[in-house]
N, C-alpha and C positions, 0 to 999 in steps of 0.2 A: 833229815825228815822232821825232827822236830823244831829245828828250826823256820823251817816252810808252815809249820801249822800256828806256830806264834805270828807270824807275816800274816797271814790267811786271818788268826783272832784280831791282829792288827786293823787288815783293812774292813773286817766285819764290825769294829768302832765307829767307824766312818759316821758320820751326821749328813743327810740328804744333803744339805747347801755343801758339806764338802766334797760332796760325790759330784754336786753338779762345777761346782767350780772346776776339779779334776777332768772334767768334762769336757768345759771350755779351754783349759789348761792343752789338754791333747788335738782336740779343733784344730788352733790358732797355729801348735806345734807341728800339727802336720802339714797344714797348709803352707808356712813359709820353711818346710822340711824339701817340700816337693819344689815349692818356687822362690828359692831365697832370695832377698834384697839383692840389691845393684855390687854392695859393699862387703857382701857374703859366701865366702865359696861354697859349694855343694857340702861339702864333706865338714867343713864348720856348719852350715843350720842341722845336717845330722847329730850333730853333736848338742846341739844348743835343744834339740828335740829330747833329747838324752835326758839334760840336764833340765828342762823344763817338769818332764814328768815326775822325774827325783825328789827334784827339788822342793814339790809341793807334796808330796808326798813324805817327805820326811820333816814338814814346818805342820803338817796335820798330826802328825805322830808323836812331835814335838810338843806340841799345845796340849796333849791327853797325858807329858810323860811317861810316853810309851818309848821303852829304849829299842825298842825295834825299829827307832826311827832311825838307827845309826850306819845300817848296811843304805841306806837310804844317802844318808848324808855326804855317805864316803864318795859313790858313783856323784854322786853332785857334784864336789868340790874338785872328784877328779876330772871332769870333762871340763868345767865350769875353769878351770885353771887355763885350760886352754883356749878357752876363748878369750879371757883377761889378756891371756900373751901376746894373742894374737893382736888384738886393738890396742896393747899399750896403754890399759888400764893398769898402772904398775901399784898404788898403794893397796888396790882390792884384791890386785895377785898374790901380794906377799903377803895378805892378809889369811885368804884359802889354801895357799902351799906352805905356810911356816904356823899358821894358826890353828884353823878350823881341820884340817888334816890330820894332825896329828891328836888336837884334841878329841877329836869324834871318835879314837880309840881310845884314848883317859879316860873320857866322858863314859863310853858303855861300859865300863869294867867298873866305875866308879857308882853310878846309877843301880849295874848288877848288888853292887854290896850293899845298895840301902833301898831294899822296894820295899813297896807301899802293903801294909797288914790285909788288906783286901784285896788288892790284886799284882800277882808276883811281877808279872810283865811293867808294873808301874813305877814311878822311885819319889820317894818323899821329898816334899817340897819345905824351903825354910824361908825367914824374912829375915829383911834387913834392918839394922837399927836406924834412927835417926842422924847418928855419928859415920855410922857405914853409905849411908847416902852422901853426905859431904865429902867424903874421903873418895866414892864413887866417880862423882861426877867433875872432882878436881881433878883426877885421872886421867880423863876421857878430856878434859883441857888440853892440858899440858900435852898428850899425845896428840891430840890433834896437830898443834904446832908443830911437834916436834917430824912426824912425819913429812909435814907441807915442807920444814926447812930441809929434811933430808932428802927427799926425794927429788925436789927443785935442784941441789946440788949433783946429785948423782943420775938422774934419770934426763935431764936437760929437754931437748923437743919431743923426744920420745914419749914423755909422760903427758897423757890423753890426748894423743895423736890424732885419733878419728875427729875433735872438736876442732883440732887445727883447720883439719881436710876442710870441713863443715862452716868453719868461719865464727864458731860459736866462742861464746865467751869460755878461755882457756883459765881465767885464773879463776871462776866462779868454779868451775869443773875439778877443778883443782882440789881447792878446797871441802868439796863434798866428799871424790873422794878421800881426803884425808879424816874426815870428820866419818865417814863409815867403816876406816880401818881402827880407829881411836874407839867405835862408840863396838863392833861388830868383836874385837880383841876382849874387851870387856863385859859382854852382854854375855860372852863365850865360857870365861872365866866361871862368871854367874851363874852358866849352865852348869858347868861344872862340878859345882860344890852345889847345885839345888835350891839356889835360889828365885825366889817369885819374881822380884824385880827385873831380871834378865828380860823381863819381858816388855818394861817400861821403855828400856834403850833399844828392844827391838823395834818396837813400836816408830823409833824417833830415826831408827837406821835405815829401816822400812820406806818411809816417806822418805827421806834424800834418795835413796835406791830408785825409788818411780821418779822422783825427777828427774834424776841423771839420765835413764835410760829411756823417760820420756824424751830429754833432749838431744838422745841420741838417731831417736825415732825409730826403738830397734820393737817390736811388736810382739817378741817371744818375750826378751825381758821385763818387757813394763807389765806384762800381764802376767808373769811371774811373783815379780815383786808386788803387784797388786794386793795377789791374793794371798803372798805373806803377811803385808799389812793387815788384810781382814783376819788370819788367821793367828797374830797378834793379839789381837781385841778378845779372841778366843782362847787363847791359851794363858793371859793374863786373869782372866776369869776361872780358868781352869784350876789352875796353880795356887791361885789366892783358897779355892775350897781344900786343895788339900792341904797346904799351910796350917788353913783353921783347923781341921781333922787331925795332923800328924802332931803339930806344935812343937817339932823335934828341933834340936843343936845337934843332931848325928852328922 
């Protein structure tokens, strides 16, 4: 029960543009729930409906450092796993079943130990140094690569299969997703420990996310990741005030 009434103070946070986003979020979901793509089995846009509503629902809860964003997260990542599978998105699969999985339990127990002096539901935000930036971003390099070369080896035509079907550029596709398991692994981390920045790479994972899925012309995703991006722009603002408020190394 008390869990239900922190979800309930949750979604009573909400900012009108994110209730209306939620909005269009739910629209779009039911409509290709009811009549999916050519490309789409009935019981996958169920699914992706699933995941759509979750999913933004847990990047608004995000941006407030509300850890009640985590029961959110889970149902996301768990449906969301299955749709990767299913099209053979394999560097963004292993990124949600070996990553974001596991961590969105670390992450809420981790959050729990350090809220915010004003509001317990919240968890204290910290920044990054100048030196932790470069150490960041050389990271999310080398990862990048190192995915592209592994998954090329091991995943062979199976890896983004749907662009083959499509005729679409297979190694550009590629590449992004390897550059959102590199940037999406990291940004994750950053959640982790409470950091502001987390939200910079979001921001940068976000846009490859709307292209791919713009290029995939799948209409639940792109308008998902849409309103991640917007909600981005939000949560980076969010974080940065309480940075300035907490000023903690906790």
């Amino acid at each position: 029960m008390d869990g239900l009434k922190k979800i309930g103070r949750a979604f009573a946070s909400l900012k009108w543009y994110e209730i209306l986003m939620c909005a269009v979020m739910f629209v779009i979901a039911v409509y290709y729930a009811i009549q999916p793509q050519e490309d789409t089995p009935q019981w996958l846009a169920v699914i992706n409906f699933v995941s759509g509503l979750c999913g933004i629902m847990c990047v608004f809860l995000t941006a407030k450092a509300n850890r009640m964003n985590f029961p959110f997260a889970i149902v996301n990542t768990t449906v969301f796993i299955i749709y990767l599978g299913y099209f053979g998105i394999w560097a963004t699969f292993w990124l949600e079943t070996a990553v974001y999985f596991p961590l969105n339990i670390i992450s809420w127990v981790k959050w729990y130990q350090h809220k915010d002096e004003d509001d317990a539901l919240l968890a204290k935000s910290k920044k990054l140094s100048a030196a932790q930036h470069v150490l960041v971003t050389a990271i999310i390099v080398a990862l990048t690569v190192l995915v592209h070369l592994t998954l090329s080896k091991l995943a062979g035509d199976t890896w983004m299969k749907f662009a083959q079907q499509f005729g679409w550029n297979t190694a550009v596709m590629k590449w992004l997703d390897s550059a959102i398991f590199a940037i999406g692994i990291t940004a994750s981390v950053l959640e982790l420990l409470r950091y502001k920045e987390q939200y910079i790479w979001w921001l940068i994972t976000d846009v490859f996310a709307v292209v791919q899925y713009s290029l995939k012309r799948d209409p639940v995703y792109t308008t998902k990741k849409a309103i991640y991006l917007i909600e981005a722009i939000v949560g980076l603002r969010n974080w940065h005030r309480l940075s300035q408020k907490n000023k903690t190394n906790e």
